[in-house]
N, C-alpha and C positions, 0 to 999 in steps of 0.2 A: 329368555330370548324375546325379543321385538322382534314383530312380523314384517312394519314395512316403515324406514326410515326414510322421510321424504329430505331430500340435500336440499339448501338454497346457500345463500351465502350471508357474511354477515352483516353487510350494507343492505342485503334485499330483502333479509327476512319481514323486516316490516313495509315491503312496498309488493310483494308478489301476493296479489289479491287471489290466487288460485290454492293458495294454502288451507288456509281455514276453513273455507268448501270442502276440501279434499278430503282433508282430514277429519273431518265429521261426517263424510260418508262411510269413510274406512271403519269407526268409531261405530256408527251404524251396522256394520257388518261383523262386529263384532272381532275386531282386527287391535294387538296392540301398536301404536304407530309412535314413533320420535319424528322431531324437526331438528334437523343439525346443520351446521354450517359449514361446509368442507373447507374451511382454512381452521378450525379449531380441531385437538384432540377426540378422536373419537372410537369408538372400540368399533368397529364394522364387523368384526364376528360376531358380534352379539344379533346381529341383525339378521332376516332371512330374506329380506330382500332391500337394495337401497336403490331408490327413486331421483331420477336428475330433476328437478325443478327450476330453480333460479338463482345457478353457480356463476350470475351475470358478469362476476369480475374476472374473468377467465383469460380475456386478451391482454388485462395488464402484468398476471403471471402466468404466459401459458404453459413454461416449461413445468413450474410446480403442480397447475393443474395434471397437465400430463400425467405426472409423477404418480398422483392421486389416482387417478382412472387406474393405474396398473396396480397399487394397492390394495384398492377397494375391491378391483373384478378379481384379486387373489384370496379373498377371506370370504365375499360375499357375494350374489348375484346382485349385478348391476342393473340398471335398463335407463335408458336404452343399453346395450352394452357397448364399451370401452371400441369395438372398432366401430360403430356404427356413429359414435361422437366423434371420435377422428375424423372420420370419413366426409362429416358432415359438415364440420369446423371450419374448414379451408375450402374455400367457394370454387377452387378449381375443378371438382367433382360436377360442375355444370357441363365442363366440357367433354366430360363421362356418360353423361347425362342425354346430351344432346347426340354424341354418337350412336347412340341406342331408341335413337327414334323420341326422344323428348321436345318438343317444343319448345326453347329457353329465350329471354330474352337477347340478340345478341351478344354477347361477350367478349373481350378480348382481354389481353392475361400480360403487364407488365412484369419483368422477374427483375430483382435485384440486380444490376450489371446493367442494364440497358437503359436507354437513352428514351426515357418519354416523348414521344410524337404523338402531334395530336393535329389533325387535318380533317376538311371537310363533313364536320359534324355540324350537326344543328344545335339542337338541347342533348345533353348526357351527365350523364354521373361517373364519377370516380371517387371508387373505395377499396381499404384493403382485402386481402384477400381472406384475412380473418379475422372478424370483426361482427361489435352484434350492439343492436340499442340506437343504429347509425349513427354510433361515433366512428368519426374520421371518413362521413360518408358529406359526398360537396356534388351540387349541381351547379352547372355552367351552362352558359346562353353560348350559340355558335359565335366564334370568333375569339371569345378567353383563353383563347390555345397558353399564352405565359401564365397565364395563374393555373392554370389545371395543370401544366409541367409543374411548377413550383411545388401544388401538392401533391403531385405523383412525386416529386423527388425527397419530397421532406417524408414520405410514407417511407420508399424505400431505402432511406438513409435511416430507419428505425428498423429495419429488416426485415421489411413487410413487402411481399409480391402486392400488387395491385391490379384491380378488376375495371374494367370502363366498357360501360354500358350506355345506349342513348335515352334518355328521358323520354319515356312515352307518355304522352298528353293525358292518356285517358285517365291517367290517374288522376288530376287536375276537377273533374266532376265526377266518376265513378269508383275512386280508390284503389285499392287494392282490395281482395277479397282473399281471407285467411280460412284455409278449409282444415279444420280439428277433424282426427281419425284415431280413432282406439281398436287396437287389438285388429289393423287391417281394415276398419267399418267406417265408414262416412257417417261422424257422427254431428257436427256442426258446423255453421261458417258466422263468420263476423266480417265487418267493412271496417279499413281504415283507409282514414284519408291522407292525403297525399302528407309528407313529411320536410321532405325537402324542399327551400326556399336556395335564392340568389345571394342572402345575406352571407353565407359563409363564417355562421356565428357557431363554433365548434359546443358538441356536446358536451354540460359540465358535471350531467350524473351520472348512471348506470344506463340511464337511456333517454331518447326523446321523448317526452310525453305527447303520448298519441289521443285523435279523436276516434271512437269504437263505436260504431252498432252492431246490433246483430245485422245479420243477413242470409236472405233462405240463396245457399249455392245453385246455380244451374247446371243444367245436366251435362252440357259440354264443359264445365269449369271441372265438376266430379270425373271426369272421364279420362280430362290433362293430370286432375289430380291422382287418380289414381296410375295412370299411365306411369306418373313419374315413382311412384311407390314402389310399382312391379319393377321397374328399370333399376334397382337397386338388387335386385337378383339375391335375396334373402330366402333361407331355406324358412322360415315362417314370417308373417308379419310382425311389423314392430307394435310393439306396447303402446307408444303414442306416437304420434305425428300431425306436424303442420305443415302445409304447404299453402305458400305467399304465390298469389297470380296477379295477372295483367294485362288487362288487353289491349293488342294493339291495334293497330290504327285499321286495320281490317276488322275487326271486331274479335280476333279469336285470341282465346286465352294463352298467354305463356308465363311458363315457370320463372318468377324471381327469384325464390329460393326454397332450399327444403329446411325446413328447425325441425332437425330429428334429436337434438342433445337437451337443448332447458329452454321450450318452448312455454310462454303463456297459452293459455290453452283455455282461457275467459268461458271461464265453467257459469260466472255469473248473467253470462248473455244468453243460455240455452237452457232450460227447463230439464233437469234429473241429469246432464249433463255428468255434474260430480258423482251422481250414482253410477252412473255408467263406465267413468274412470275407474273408480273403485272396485267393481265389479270386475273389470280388468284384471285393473292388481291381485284382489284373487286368486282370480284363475292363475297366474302366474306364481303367486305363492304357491298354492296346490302342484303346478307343475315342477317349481325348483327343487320340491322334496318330497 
């Protein structure tokens, strides 16, 4: 039997810099561990626990992915687990979110059938509703109401709900701030910098290449961050998590999104980080059996 099969996919395995950390901490602990790719054959019984990592190509098949999750969580223990990645996947859960006392960016929620309207906006974004790497993700200056229709309608003519949010400034000099949490714990954070430009020059790999530092979180960012953890109403905490902030124009933090399914998790920007994932795992092995 393998202890802990970490998933990515087979475009990413060689670009998810959080593998080889990971796996030599697991190694470290005396864990046996595989890397596999969830579009190739795999035995998942064999395994005693499999790990989501960087299944990045997910929105170009997602029914197959689907497929996978319901496979995988029948033979072996998943994590995160199979609803927890649903759940996660489709950014409507914001509006879940927000009813339960989360602070989110505004959001509204175009569905397939309807008629893209766009008024009295400044700067915003519009993207699908399920999507990750910000592909198919486009920022507009107020007044581009015909081309942000045109790409709201060309999403939904692919059968994709789509999300329109306003562009908050602050990301422009202070980033985003990504807060990594293991096993429920605020374990680190990193800065990236803003991503989206005016070009509207579509994504052509697995993701946008991002500029990363670390970054020590502040107390009110851990507190939205955790706030929005808890509002997921889990009978225990999840195994990992990331949550994306931003602040607005008042200064206080709001939730962009939650990556609770195959989040980077830049083990290389925090010191024992990867020990600390690993440890994790663990405990979780211990627990499944």
């Amino acid at each position: 039997m393998i202890d802990i099969t970490l998933v990515t996919s087979i475009a990413a395995r060689a670009l998810d810099e959080d593998l080889a950390p990971l796996q030599e901490a697991l190694d470290a602990l005396g864990l046996r561990t595989e890397i596999a790719a969830w579009e190739e054959p795999f035995n998942y019984a064999q395994t005693r626990l499999a790990v989501l990592r960087s299944p990045w190509n997910y929105t170009e098949c997602f029914a197959q992915f689907d497929q996978w999750l319901s496979a995988t969580s029948d033979c072996t223990t998943l994590l995160n687990p199979a609803e927890v990645v649903r759940f996660s996947l489709d950014k409507h859960y914001l509006g879940v979110l927000q009813a339960r006392g989360v602070p989110i960016i505004p959001s509204r929620f175009i569905e397939c059938g309807q008629t893209p309207e766009f008024n009295e906006l400044d700067e915003f974004v519009v993207k699908p509703c399920i999507g990750a790497g910000s592909r198919g993700a486009r920022r507009f200056a107020g007044g581009e109401f015909s081309s942000a229709a045109q790409h709201a309608e060309n999403l939904l003519a692919q059968g994709m709900s789509v999300l329109v949010q306003p562009y908050l400034k602050a990301v422009d000099h202070s980033g985003e701030t990504a807060l990594i949490f293991f096993d429920g714990e605020y374990s680190h954070a990193i800065r990236k910098s803003a991503l989206l430009d005016h070009s509207g020059t579509p994504v052509s790999g697995l993701f946008k290449p991002e500029s990363i530092t670390a970054r020590d979180a502040q107390a009110d960012e851990i507190e939205v961050a955790t706030l929005a953890l808890n509002a997921l109403q889990l009978a225990e905490p999840l195994t990992y998590a990331r949550v994306d902030l931003i602040r607005a124009s008042d200064g206080s933090p709001q939730l962009l999104e939650l990556e609770l399914a195959e989040p980077s998790v830049f083990l290389s920007y925090a010191p024992a980080s990867a020990k600390r994932f690993a440890e994790t795992l663990k405990r979780r092995l211990i627990h499944a059996n």
